[in-house]
N, C-alpha and C positions, 0 to 999 in steps of 0.2 A: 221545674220547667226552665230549658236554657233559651235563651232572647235570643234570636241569633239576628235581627235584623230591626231599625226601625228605623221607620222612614214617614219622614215629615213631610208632607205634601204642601205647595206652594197655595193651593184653597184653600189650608186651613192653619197658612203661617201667621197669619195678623189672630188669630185665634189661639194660637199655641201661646204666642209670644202673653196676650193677657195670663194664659195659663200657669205659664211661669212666674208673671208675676204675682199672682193669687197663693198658687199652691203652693210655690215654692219646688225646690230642690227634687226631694222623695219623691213629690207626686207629678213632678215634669213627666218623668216618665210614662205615667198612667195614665198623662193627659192625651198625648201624642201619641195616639191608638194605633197609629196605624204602623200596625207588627205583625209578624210572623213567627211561628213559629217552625222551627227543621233541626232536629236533630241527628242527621248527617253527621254533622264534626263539631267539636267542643271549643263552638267560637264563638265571642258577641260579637257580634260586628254591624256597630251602628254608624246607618249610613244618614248622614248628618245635612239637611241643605246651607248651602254656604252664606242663606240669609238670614241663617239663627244668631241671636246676637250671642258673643262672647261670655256677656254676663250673665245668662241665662243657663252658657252649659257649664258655667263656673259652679253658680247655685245647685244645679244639677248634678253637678260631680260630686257634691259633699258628700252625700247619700250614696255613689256608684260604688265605690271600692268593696261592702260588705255586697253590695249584687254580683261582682265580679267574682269573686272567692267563692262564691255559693256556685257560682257556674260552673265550676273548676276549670275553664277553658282560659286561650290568650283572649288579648283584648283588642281590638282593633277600632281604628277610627279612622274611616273612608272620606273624603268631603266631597261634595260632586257641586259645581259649578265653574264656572272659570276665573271669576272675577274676584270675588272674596277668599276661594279656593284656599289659596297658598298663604295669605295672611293669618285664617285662621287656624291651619294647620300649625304654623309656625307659632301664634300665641299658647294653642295645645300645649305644645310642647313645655313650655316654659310656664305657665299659668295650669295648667291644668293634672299635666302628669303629675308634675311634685307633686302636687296636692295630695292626691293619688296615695302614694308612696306616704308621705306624712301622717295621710291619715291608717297606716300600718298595711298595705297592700299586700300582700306577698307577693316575695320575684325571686321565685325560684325557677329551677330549671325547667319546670312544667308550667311556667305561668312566666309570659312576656310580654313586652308592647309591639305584637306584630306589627303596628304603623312602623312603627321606626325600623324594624328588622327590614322588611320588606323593601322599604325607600331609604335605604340609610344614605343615598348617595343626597337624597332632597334634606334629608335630615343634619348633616352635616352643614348642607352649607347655609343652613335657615340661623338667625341670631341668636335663638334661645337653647343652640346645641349646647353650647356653655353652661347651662341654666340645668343639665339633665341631672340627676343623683348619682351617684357614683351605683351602687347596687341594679339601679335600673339601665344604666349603660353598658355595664357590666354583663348583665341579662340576656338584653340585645347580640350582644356581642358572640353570645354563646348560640344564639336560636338557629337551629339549621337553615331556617330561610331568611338570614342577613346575607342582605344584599348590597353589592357596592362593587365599582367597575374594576379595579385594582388595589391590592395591598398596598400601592403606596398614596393613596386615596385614604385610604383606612389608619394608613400609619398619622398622617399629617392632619387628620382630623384628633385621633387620639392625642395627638403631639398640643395639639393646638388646645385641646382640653383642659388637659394637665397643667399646662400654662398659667393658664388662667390662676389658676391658687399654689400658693407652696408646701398648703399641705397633703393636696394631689400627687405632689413626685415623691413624697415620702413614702405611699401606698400608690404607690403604681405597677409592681411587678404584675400581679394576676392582670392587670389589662392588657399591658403589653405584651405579657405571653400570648395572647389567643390572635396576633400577627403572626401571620406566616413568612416567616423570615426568613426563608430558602428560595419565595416566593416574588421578593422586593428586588426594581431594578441596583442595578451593582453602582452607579453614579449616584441615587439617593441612600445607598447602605454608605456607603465610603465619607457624605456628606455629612451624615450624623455622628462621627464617629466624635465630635467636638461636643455633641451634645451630651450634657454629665448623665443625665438618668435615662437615656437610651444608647450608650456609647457601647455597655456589656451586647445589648442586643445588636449592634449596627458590628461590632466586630463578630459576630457568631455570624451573620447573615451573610459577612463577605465571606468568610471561611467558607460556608456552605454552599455558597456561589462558585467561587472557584474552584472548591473541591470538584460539583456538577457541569462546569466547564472541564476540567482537563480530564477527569475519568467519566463520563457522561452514563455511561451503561452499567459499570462498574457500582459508580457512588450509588446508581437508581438501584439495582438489583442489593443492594446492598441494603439500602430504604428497605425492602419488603418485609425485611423480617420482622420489623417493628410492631406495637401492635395496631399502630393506626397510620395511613398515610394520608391523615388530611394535609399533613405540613408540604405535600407534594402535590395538593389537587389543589386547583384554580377551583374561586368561591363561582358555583353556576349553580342557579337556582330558579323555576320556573318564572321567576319574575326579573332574571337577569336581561338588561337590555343593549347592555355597554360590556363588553370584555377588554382591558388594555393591560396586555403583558410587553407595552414597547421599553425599550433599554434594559432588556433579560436575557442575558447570553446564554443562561441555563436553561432555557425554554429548549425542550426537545422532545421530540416523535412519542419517548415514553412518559413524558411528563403532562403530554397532552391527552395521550390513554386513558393516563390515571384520575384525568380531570372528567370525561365522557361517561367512563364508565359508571355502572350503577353505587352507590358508598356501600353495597353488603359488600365488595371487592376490598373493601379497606378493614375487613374481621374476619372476612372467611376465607381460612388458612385452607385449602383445599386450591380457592380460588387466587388467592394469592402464591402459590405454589407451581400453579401452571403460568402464572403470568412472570416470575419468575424464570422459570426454564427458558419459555418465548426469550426472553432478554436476555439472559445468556448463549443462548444458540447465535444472537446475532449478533453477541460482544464485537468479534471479529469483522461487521462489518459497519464502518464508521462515515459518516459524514454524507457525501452525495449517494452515496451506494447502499445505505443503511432505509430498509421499507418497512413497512408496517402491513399487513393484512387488517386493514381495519372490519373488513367482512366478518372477519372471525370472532369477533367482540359482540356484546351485547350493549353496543354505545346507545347512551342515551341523546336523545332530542330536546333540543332546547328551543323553543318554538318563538320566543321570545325577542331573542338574541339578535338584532339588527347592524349591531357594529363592534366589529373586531380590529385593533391597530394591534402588531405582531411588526413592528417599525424594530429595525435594528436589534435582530432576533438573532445571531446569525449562527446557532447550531439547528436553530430547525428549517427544514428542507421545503420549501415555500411548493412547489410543485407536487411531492409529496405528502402535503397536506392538506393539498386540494378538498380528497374523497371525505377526511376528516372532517372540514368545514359545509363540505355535502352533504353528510348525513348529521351531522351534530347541531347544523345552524342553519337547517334550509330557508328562515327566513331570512339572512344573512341580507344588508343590503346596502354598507360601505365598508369596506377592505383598505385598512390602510397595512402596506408591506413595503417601506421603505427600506433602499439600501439593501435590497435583495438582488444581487447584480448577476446571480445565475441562475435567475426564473428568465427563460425564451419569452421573449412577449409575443412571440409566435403559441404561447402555450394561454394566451389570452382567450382564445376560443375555447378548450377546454373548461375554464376558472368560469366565464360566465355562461357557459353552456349547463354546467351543472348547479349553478345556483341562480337561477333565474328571477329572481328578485334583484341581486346586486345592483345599482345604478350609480357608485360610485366607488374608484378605485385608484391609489395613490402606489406607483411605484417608482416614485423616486429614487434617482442615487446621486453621489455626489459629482458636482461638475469638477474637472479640473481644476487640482491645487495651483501649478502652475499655469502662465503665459506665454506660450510657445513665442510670439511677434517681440516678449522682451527678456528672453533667456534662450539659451544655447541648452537642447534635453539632450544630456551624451547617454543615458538609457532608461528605461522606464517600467514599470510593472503594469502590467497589461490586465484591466480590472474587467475586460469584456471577453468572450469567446471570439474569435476571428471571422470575420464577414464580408459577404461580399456586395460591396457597395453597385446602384443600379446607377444608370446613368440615365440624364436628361429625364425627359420622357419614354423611356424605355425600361417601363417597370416591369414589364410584363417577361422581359428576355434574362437566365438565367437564375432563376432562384436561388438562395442557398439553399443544401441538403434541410436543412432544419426548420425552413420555411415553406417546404414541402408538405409537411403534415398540415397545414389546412387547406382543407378543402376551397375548391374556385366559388362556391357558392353557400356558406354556411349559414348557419340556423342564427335569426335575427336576434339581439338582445336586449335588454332594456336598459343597457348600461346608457347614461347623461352624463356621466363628467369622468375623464380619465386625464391622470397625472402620470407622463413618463421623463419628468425634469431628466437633463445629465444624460439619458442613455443615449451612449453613440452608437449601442448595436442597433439602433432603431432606423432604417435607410427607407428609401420610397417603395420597397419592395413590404416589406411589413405594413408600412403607414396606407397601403390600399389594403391590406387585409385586416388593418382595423377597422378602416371605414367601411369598408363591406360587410362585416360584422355589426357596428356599432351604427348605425342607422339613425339612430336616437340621440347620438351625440352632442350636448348642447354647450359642455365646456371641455376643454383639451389644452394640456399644458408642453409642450414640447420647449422648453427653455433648455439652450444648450443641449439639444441634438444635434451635433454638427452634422451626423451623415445624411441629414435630409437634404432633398435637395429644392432650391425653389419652385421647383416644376411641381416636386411634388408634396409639396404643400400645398400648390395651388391645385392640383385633382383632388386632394384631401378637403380643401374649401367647397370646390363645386360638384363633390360628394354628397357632404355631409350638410343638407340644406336647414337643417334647425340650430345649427349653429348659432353663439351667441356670444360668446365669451372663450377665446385664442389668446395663451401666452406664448410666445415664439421669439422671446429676446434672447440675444447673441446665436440667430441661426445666418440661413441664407434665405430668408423671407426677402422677396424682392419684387421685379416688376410682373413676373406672371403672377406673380400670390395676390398683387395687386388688383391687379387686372379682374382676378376671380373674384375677387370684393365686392368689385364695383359691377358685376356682371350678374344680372337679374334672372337669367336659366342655370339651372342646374347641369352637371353633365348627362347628355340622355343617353348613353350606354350605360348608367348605375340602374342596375335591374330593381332595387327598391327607391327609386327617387321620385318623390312626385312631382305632377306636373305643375308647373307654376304657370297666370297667364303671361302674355305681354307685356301689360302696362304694371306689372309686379313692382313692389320696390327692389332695390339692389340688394345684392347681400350685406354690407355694409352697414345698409340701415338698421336693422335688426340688432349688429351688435351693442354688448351693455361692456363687453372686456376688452381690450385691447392693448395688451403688450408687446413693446415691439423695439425695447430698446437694444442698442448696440446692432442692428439691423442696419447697414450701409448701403446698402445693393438698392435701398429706394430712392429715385430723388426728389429736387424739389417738389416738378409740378406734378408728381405720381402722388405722393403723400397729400398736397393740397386737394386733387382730387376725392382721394378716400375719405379725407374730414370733413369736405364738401359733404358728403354725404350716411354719414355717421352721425346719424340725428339722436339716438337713445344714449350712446355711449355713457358710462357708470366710472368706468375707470381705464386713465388711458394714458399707457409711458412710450414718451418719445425721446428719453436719454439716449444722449448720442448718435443722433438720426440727422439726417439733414432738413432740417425741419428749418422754415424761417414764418416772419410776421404774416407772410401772405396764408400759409397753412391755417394760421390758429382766427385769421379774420374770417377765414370761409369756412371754420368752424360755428355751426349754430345749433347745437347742441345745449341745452338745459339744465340734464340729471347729471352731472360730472361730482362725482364726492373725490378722486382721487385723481391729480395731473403730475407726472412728474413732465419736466422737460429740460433736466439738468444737461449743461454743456452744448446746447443746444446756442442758434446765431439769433433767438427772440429776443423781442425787446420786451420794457414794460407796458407800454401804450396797448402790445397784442395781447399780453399777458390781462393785462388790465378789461380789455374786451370780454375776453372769456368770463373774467370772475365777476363782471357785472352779470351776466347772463346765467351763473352758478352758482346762486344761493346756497346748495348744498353742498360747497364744496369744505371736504373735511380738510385732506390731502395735500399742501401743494409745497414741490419739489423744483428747483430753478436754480442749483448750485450750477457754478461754472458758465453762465452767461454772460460772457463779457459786456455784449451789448446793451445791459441795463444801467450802461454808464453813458449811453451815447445819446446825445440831444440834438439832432440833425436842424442844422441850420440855413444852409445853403448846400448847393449840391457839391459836393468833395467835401464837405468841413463838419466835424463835431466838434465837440466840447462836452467835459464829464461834471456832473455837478452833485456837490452831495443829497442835493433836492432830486434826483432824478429818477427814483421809485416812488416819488408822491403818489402819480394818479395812480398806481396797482397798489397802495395803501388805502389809499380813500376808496379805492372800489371793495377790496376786501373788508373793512371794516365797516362800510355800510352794508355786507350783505352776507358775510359768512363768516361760523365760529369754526374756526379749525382748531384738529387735535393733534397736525404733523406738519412741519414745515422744515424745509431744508433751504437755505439762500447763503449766496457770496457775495458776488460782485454788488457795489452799489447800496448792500447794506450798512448800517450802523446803529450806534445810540437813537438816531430819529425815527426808526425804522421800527424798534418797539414800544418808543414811546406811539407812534403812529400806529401801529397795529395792536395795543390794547384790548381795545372791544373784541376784537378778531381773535384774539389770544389768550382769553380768562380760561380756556380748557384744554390748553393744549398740551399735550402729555410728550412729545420727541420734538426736540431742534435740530439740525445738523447748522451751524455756520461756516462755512469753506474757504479757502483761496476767493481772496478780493475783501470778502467784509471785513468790517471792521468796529466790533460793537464797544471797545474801550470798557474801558473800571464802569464807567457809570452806565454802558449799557447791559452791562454784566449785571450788575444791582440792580439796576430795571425791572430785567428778566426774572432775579431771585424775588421778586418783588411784587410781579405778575400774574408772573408761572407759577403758583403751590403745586400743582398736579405734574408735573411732569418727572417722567420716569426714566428720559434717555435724553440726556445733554454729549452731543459731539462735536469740539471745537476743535479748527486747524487754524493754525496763525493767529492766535489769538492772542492779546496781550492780557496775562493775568494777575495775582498776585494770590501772598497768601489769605489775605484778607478776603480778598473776593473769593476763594475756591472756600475758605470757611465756611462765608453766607451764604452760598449755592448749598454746601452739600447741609448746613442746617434748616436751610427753604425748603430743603427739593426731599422729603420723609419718604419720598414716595421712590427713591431713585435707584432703578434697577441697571443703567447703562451707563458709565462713564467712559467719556475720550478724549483726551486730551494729546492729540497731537501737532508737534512742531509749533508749539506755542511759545510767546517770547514773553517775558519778565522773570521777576528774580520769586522762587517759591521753595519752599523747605519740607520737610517731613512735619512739622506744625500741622502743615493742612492736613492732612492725613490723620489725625486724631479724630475729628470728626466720627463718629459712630455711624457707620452707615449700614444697618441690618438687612435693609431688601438689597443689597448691591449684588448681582449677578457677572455683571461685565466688565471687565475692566482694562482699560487702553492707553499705558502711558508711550509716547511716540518724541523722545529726543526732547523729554521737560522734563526729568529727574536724573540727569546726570552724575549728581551728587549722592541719588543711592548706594547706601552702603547694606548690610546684614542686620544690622540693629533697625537702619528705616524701613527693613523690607519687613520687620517683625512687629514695628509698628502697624504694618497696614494690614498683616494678617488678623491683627487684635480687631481693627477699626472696620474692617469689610470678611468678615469671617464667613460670609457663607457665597463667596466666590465659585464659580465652573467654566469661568470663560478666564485670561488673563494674558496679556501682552506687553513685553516689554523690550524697547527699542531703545539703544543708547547709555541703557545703564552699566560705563565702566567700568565701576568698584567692585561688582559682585562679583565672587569667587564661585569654588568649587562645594561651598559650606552653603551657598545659598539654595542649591536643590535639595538639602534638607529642611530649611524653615521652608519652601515651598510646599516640598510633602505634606508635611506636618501641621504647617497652619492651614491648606487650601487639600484634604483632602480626594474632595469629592470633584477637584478640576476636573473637563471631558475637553480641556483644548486648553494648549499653553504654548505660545509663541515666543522666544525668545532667538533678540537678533542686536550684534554687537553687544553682546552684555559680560565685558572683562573677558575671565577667564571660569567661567560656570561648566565649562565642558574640557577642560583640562586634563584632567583625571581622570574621563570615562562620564558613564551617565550610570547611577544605580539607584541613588536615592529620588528622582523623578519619577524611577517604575513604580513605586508606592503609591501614587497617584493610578490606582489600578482600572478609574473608570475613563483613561483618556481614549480619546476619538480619535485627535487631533494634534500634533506635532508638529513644531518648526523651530529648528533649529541650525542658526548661521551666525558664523563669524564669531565665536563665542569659544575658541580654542581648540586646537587639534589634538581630540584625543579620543574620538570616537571609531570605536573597533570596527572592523571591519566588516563583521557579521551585526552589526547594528539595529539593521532592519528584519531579520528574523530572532533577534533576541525580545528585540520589541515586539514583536507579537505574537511568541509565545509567551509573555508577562501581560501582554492586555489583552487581554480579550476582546475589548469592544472598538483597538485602534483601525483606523478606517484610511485615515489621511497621514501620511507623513513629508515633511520635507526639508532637506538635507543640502548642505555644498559641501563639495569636494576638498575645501580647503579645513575642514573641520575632524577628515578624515586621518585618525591617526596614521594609518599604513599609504596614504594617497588616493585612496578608494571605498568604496562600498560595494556588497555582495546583495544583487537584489536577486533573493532565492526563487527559484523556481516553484518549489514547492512549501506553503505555508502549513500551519498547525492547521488542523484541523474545522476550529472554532472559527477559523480565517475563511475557508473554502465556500462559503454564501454569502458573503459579504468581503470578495476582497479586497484589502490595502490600496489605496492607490500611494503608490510611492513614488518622488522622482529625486533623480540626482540633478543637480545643477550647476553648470559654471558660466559667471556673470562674464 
């Protein structure tokens, strides 16, 4: 007889629990009657209340492993409550399963711990993943329904496993193998290559990577003949809930096929045969042009499946894969598709037309590399289709052709939060057919859309009345948008808007977001009005706004976790207002305010005193733990002895132009801070000493910045081991680098992807090799005035095969002419690049008209520049 189910009811837990202790282990089970019997499918699957004590199903387990074998089925272990839930799940693991296994379990391929298979992504990140058996992980690993969001999920849990003992790496192939390694993004394949017992696999993965980047149809059809193409289907399984294939250049139309479709397609050569020919007939057509008949398939349904990011994909055709994500994932229900710069967001109505669940959708791209207001662009690669901009309030007059295709009144959605950061094809002509669309809209990110216009932001506001949360910094958000804020009726020609009464509160109020920096077009008493009346607000930046003391006093608002008001003309006394009144404030951002140095005396007269952020001390530290702060002016050494209490959790600094926190505030800080993960100093007086004890405090530390900093420091600091180090920012403080110190800090922060360097003379044309080679898996490298690093060409930098990101000036003229289409047919995933003229071996660059292939959905933004 198979158990398929037992279940402990909460009237007769204080009873079981005696039971346990009487009978013990064997007869726990027999105690706890209340079972079923179903032989449907060969599973135990006992569902456990989460108020059974741990020791009881310890006891209990002695005796399970010879019931489990007799059953011949997997074994699962459900727990249902919320509360004890996941502790006990997580002691399972580590207390319960060994046992399991110890006491001779079998785990074979017919016998698993479907808990783990099913939830490997919960199982992973619980403490006693560590603690699993090697056979029994192993198990998991093979079970058809292991489940986990992405391969590179899967890789860095294994990764993290192995770790753990050294006698793990020495028997590690068989686990490693059952990664799909054709399947991993190209920036974490490129990143492991440093790692010894996974470097064979991290280089077979880029191969396999770029191979399915440059021959995409070719490499696939080529796949078929094998006898299995799991190595090409993404893991979806009825319990998948998460899919993230984002940083996958090799993600393409057939690769998504072959992940749909039913797995008899991966044995049965008949069926593998016609899907074969399918792909070669459309060898010839590549890129935006290349369709799929997904009608024609027997795709499967994933019913599951709630969120897909497909972020920085850029051979598969985002538009084209709509129908895909239609029928595969109808409960689909946040789309993240970053850096897909030729999906129409006119084709918006389509995407959430057909997946009617969706309610949150990110398509970001990137804002401009450069700044038109402090550079001369002599010509630029044009990352958008050509549009035509609406003017004023006159949205309604000339469409483009391609904004044509929606309809004047289309089918309402459910969508609440959209993100279209960066797109400038986005004008007031589109931005009313989203909000006529999007009804429900409750967050909206238009950061750096230039072509919007104020106006029609402001229809977009008094559109969309559930509004609540607007990122709109560096637009032309101004005095109509304003106005629409503080204005209590909705527009009454929006055919879906409802009626609000009279005495309503303002729009305003409601808000919980509010971005809004680099926004010039408001002034004083427009902004003081809006925060007059912005009582909910959660989070709210007013960098670079014309913001003064009056704004932030007629601010009375409560729930604030997050203020920046860097650069801004506030003082601290306003400053100080607020954070008496925001206990919860995590957040706060005040680089570049002069004013916190002024102690008004008499009328014309200040005077700066090092005491003169006291009272925004004492109110901060009587009343909120912050985990980010950025400050200049006015700061110093007193400043964190004085913000202490304030400061035991804070995890990012920025210190700027004006402070001044000296050796002993710097100690302080190491002193303070344990947690913090991102230190960024400008002007800063340092030494080696002090950059020692930071980087041996700071275990946690993923950002490093050190710019324009003054004192004498050597390559010494640099020893330092810093394993989490991600970021890295040297800005005119290592001048004395040479090849040998730059080798040093590859040893000392080896698992680098960001890296910047300003000023560094010495290095040659020999230093984009120790870059290559010690930093990988870089995705952005900056280099400006650095010797002669580009003397000779650029070749040994393209090794670096997962960059994004590219800046390169003043660093010697010898870069070819064709530069920028070399560049990206060698990277696949470059995005940004940026370039001077004076670097150009022939006196110029060739910005191509026509890029590789793998370029055409996400393309380059490239500029040339002369200063």
């Amino acid at each position: 007889m198979t158990i398929s189910s037992l279940n402990i009811g909460l009237a007769t837990l204080s009873s079981a629990r005696v039971g346990l202790e009487e009978a013990g282990g064997a007869e726990a089970a027999e105690y706890a009657v209340a079972a079923d019997v179903v032989d449907e499918e060969p599973l135990f699957y006992a569902a456990i209340s989460s108020e059974l004590h741990l020791w009881g199903l310890n006891r209990w387990g002695e005796g399970m492993p010879r019931r489990i074998c007799k059953s011949g089925g997997w074994f699962s272990c459900a727990l249902r409550g919320s509360y004890y839930g996941r502790g006990l799940r997580s002691a399972l693991c580590g207390s319960y399963l060994g046992p399991l296994v110890a006491c001779g379990f079998s785990l074979g391929t017919n016998v698993s711990i479907l808990m783990t298979s099913w939830d490997l992504m919960w199982a992973m990140s619980s403490n006693s993943f560590g603690d699993l058996p090697y056979d029994l992980l192993l198990s998991c690993l093979k079970h058809p329904y292991l489940t986990t969001d992405s391969e590179k999920s899967l890789s860095n849990a294994l990764l993290n496993w192995l770790a753990a003992s050294e006698e793990r790496k020495s028997n590690c192939t068989d686990m490693l193998k059952q990664i799909r390694i054709n399947l991993l993004p190209l920036w974490f394949a490129t990143g492991k290559r440093s790692c010894s017992y996974f470097s064979k696999f991290a280089d077979e993965s880029i191969n396999a990577i770029l191979t399915l980047v440059k021959h995409p149809f070719t490499s696939s059809v080529n796949s078929l003949g094998d006898d299995d193409l799991s190595h090409l289907r993404l893991r979806l399984t009825k319990y998948t809930k998460r899919v993230d294939v984002s940083g996958c250049p090799q993600i393409t139309p057939v690769i998504m096929l072959l992940s749909i479709l039913p797995c008899s397609y991966s044995s049965d050569q008949m069926l593998k045969k016609k899907l074969k020919q399918y792909c070669m007939s459309r060898e010839r057509l590549a890129g935006d042009n290349f369709q799929i008949s997904w009608g024609l398939w027997p795709a499967l349904t994933f019913e599951a499946v709630q969120e897909l990011d497909i972020t920085n994909c850029p051979m598969l055709n985002l538009e084209a894969a709509i129908e895909c994500f239609c029928k595969s994932f109808p409960s689909l229900r946040v789309l993240k598709a970053a850096y897909f710069l030729n999906f129409r967001v006119t084709k918006l109505q389509q995407l959430v037309g057909r997946l009617p669940l969706l309610c949150d959708v990110d398509l970001t791209v990137d804002i401009s590399p450069v700044r038109p207001m402090k550079m001369s662009i002599l010509s630029s690669l044009p990352v958008t289709a050509p549009r035509i901009l609406a003017s004023s309030l006159g949205i309604d007059s000339c469409p483009s052709v391609a904004s044509l295709s929606c309809i004047s009144r289309p089918l309402l959605s459910n969508l609440t939060r959209l993100t279209l950061e960066g797109r400038t094809d986005v004008g007031d002509f589109e931005l009313k057919k989203v909000t006529e669309l999007c009804v429900s809209l409750c967050y909206l990110n238009l950061k750096g859309c230039t072509s919007v216009t104020d106006a029609g932001i402001a229809d977009l506001i008094l559109r969309c009345v559930k509004l609540n949360s607007i990122v709109i910094c560096d637009t032309s958000f101004g005095q109509h948008s304003v106005m629409a804020l503080c204005s209590s009726k909705p527009n009454p020609d929006h055919f879906a808007a409802p009626q609000i009464n009279e005495d309503s509160h303002p729009l305003a109020y409601k808000l919980q977001t509010l971005h809004m920096g680099g926004c010039t077009g408001v002034n004083e008493d427009s902004l003081t009005q809006l925060l007059s009346q912005a009582h909910l607000l959660k989070s709210l930046c007013l960098r670079e706004t014309q913001l003064v003391d009056n704004g932030l006093y007629n601010f009375f608002g409560f729930s604030l976790e997050m203020l920046d008001v860097s650069n801004t003309k506030v003082s601290t006394a306003a400053l100080a207002h607020v954070a008496e009144r925001n206990a919860g404030l995590k957040s706060l951002k005040a680089r570049g305010c002069r004013n916190f140095l002024k102690q008004d005396k008499t009328e014309g007269e200040a005077s700066t005193s090092p005491h003169a952020c006291k009272e925004l001390y004492l109110a901060l530290r009587r009343s909120c733990k912050l985990e980010e702060v950025a400050i200049g002016w006015g700061s110093s050494c007193f400043s964190i002895e004085a913000l202490k209490p304030a400061i035991a959790m804070l995890r990012a600094i920025t210190v700027g132009l004006g402070g001044s926190l000296g050796q002993d505030g710097l100690k302080l800080l190491a002193a303070s801070c344990p947690l913090l993960e991102s230190v960024i100093l400008y002007f800063q007086v340092i030494s080696d000493a002090i950059l020692m004890d930071m980087m041996k405090s700071f275990i946690h530390l993923q950002v490093l910045a050190l710019c324009y900093c003054l004192g004498e420091i050597s390559s010494l600091c640099f020893e330092v081991n810093m394993p989490f180090l991600r970021k890295l920012r040297l800005e005119r403080v290592t001048p004395w680098m040479t090849n040998d110190d730059l080798v040093i800090l590859t040893q000392s922060a080896a698992n680098l992807v960001e890296l910047t360097l300003l000023g560094c003379s010495l290095l040659n044309s020999e230093s984009q090799e120790i870059i290559s080679y010690g930093w990988p898996g870089l995705i952005s490298i900056h280099l400006e005035d650095c010797g002669k690093v580009t003397t000779n060409g650029v070749a040994s930098l393209f090794q670096c095969q997962a960059l994004e990101d590219i800046l390169l000036r003043h660093n010697g003229s010898g870069l070819q002419r064709d530069f920028l289409l070399d560049a990206a047919s060698k990277l696949p995933m470059l995005r940004k690049a940026s370039l001077d003229v004076c670097d150009a071996k022939d006196g110029d660059f060739d910005i191509p008209n026509v890029l590789p292939e793998y370029c055409e959905n996400s393309k380059m933004q490239a500029s040339k520049v002369h200063f």
